[in-house]
C-alpha positions in Angstrom: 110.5 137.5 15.4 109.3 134.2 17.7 109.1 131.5 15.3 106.0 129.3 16.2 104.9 126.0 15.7 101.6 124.9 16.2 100.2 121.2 17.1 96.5 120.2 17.3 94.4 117.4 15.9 91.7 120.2 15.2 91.9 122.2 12.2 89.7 124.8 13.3 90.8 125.2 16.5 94.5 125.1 14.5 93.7 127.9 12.4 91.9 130.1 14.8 95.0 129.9 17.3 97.4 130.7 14.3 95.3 133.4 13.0 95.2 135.1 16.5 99.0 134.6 16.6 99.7 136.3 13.1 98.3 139.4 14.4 101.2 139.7 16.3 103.8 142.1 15.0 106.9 140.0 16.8 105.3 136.2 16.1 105.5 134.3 13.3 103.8 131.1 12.8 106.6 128.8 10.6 104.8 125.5 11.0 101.2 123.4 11.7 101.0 120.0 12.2 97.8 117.4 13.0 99.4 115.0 15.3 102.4 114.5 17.4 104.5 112.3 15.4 103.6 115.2 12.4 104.5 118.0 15.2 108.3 116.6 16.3 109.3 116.5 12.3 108.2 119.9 11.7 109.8 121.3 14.4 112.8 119.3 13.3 112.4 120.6 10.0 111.5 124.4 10.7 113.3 124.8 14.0 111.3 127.0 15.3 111.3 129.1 18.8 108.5 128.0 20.6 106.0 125.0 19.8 102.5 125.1 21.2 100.7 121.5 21.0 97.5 120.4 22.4 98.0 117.9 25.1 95.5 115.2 23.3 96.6 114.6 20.0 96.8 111.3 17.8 99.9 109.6 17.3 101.6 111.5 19.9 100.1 113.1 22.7 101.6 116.5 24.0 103.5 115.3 26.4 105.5 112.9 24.5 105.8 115.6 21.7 107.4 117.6 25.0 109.7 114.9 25.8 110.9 114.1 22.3 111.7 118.0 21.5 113.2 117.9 25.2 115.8 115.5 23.8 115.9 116.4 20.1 115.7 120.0 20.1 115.9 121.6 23.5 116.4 125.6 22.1 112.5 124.7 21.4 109.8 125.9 24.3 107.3 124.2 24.6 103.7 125.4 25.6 100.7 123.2 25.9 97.4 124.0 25.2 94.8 121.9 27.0 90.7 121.7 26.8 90.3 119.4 29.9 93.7 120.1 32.1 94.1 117.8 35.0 96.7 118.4 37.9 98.4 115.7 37.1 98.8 116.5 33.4 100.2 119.8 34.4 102.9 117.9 36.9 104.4 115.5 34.2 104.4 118.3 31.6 106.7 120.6 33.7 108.3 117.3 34.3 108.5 116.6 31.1 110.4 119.9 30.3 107.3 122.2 28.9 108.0 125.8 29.5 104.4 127.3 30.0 100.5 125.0 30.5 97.3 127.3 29.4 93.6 125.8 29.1 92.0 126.8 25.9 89.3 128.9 27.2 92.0 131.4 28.2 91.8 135.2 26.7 92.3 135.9 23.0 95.9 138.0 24.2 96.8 135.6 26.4 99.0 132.8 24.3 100.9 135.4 22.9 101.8 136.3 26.4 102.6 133.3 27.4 105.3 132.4 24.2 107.1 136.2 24.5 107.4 134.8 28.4 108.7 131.0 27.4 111.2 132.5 24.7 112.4 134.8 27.3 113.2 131.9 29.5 110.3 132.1 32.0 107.8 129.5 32.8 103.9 130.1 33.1 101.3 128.1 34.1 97.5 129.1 34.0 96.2 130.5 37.4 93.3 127.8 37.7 95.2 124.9 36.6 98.3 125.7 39.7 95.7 126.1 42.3 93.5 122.7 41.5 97.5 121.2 41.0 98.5 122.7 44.6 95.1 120.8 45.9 94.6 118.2 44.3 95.3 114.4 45.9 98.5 112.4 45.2 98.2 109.3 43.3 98.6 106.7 45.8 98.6 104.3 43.5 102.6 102.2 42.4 103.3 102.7 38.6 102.8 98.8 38.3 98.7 99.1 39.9 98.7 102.0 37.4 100.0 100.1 34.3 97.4 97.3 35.6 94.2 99.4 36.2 95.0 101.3 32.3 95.1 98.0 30.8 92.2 96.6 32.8 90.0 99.6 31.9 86.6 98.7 33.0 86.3 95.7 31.4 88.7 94.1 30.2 89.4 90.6 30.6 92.1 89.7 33.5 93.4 86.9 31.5 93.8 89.7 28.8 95.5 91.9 30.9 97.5 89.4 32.6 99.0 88.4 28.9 99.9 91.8 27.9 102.2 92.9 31.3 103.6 88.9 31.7 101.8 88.4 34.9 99.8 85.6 36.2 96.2 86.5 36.6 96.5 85.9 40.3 98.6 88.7 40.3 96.6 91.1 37.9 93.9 90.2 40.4 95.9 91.3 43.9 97.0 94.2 41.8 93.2 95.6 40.6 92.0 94.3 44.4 94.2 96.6 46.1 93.7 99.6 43.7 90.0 99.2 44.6 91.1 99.2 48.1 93.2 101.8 48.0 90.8 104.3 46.4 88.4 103.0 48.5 85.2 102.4 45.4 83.2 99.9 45.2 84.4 98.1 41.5 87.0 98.2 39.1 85.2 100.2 36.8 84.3 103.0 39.5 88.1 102.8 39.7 89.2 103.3 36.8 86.8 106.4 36.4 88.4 107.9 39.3 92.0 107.2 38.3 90.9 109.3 34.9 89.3 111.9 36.8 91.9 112.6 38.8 94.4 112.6 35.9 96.2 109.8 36.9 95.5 107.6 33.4 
């Protein structure tokens, strides 16, 4: 049997997915969590094979459930489900060590699939997802204009933003200036729509 833990913020959604597993003569769900932080314990707890977790969850997204079962349990695969899968998501899961990346809307059959192929050691990612991943536009922003433009949002105040990263607002100001530049909008908040769009937030 493939000893399954399940992660998602969604009861229903939680309860449908582990229904549709049970019918499966070789998988066994062990474990259900409601968040992230809820998702690492019970996998700590239960041990089990495979863990599939939705990438949006409270507490603890699913890829920081990925990294902390990277470290604390690596015998663990880890699939994640996603609704709204961006390319970039995809990228720092695999990064992050998860084994297999399917959108929600996939086929009943098909997340059963996918966990027989991550306990067996292979990797899968869904069809749709690699191809907009193997197309879609690097960030060209640096990790501190990221940091900057997330904390800035749309409108949040520079001075605001400039206390929380130690900056001086001059600073959070040449930072935001050239991410605007660089993704070539009009406004801060056009850019920080963009960055999200694109997956990069």
């Amino acid at each position: 049997m493939i000893r399954v833990l399940l992660a998602d913020d969604e009861e229903l959604i939680r309860a449908a997915v582990a229904a549709l597993l049970d019918l499966e003569p070789d998988v066994e769900v062990v474990a259900q969590a409601g968040d992230g932080r809820a998702a690492v314990r019970a996998a700590l707890a239960h041990r089990p094979d495979v863990a599939v977790v939705d990438l949006e969850m409270p507490a603890l997204d699913g890829l920081g459930v990925t990294a902390e079962l990277a470290r604390a349990l690596p015998s663990c695969a880890v699939v994640i489900l996603t609704g709204r899968g961006r390319p970039a998501h995809l990228r720092r899961a695999l990064t992050t060590g998860a084994r297999g990346f399917l959108a929600k809307g996939a086929p009943g059959g098909a997340l059963a699939d996918v966990v027989r192929r991550v306990h067996g050691g292979a990797r899968y990612v869904d069809p749709a997802l690699a191809a907009e991943a193997l197309t879609a536009p690097e960030c060209p922003l640096t990790p501190r204009e990221l940091e900057v433009l997330r904390l800035a949002g749309t409108d949040t105040p520079v001075s605001a933003v400039a206390r929380r990263t130690s900056l001086s607002q001059g600073t959070v100001r040449n930072h935001l200036a050239a991410v605007v530049g660089k993704l070539g909008v009009a406004s801060r908040a056009e850019a920080y729509r963009t960055a999200v769009r694109n997956g990069w937030l």
